[in-house]
N, C-alpha and C positions, 0 to 999 in steps of 0.2 A: 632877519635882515633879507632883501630883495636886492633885486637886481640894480646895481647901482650905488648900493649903500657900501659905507666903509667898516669893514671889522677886523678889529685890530688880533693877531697872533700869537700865543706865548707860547715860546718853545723852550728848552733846555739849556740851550747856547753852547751845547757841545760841537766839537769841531765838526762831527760829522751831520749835524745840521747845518752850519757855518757852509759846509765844502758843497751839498746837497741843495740846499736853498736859496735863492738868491731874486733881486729884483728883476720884474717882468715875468718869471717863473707861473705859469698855471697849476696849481694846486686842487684837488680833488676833496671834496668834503665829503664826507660819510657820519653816519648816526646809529647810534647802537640802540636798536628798539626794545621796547618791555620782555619782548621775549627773544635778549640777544640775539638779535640778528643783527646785520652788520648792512647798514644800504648807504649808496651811494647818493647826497641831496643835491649837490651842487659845485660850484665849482668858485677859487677864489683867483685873484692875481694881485703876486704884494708887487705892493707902490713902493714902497721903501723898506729900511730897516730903523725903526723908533728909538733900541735900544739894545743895550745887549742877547736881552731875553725876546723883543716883542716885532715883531714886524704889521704896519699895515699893509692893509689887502681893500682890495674892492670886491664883492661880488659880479660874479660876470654870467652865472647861472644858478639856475636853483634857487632855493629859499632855503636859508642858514639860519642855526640859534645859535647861542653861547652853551659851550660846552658840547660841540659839533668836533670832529677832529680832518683838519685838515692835513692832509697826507701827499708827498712825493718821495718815491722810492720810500726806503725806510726810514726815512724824519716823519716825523709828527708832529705838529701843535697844534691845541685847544683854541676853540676859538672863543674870544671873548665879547662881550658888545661895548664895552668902550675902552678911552684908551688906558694907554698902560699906565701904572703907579709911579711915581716917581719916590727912589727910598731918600 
């Protein structure tokens, strides 16, 4: 995903993502490479909150895949390329 594009969030939904995360928020993406390393690809900003588990984001830097983790402070969520499931 580029710059521009939407990629949707799944996180844990624990409080301390809840407390941590929130819209407008800029989000840091990182990629764990074949020879775990750990780089920093991009950058995200959620639009919203989709669902209990899922936030959309925009891309606002870099180039992101699915299964990228995007990181503030210590929350984390995976990034996915569409959106979330409905159960």
């Amino acid at each position: 995903m580029k710059v521009g594009q939407t990629a949707y969030l799944f996180h844990s939904g624990t409080e301390d993502v809840k407390k941590t995360i929130h819209v407008n928020d800029i989000l840091t993406v990182y990629r764990i490479t074949p020879l775990c390393e750990i780089k920093a690809v991009g950058k995200v900003k959620v639009l919203s909150i989709t669902a209990d588990t899922y936030f959309k984001s925009e891309v606002i830097e870099g180039e992101i895949r699915p299964n990228d983790i995007a990181k503030k402070g210590n929350a984390s969520c995976l990034v996915i390329s569409i959106g979330f499931c409905s159960p």
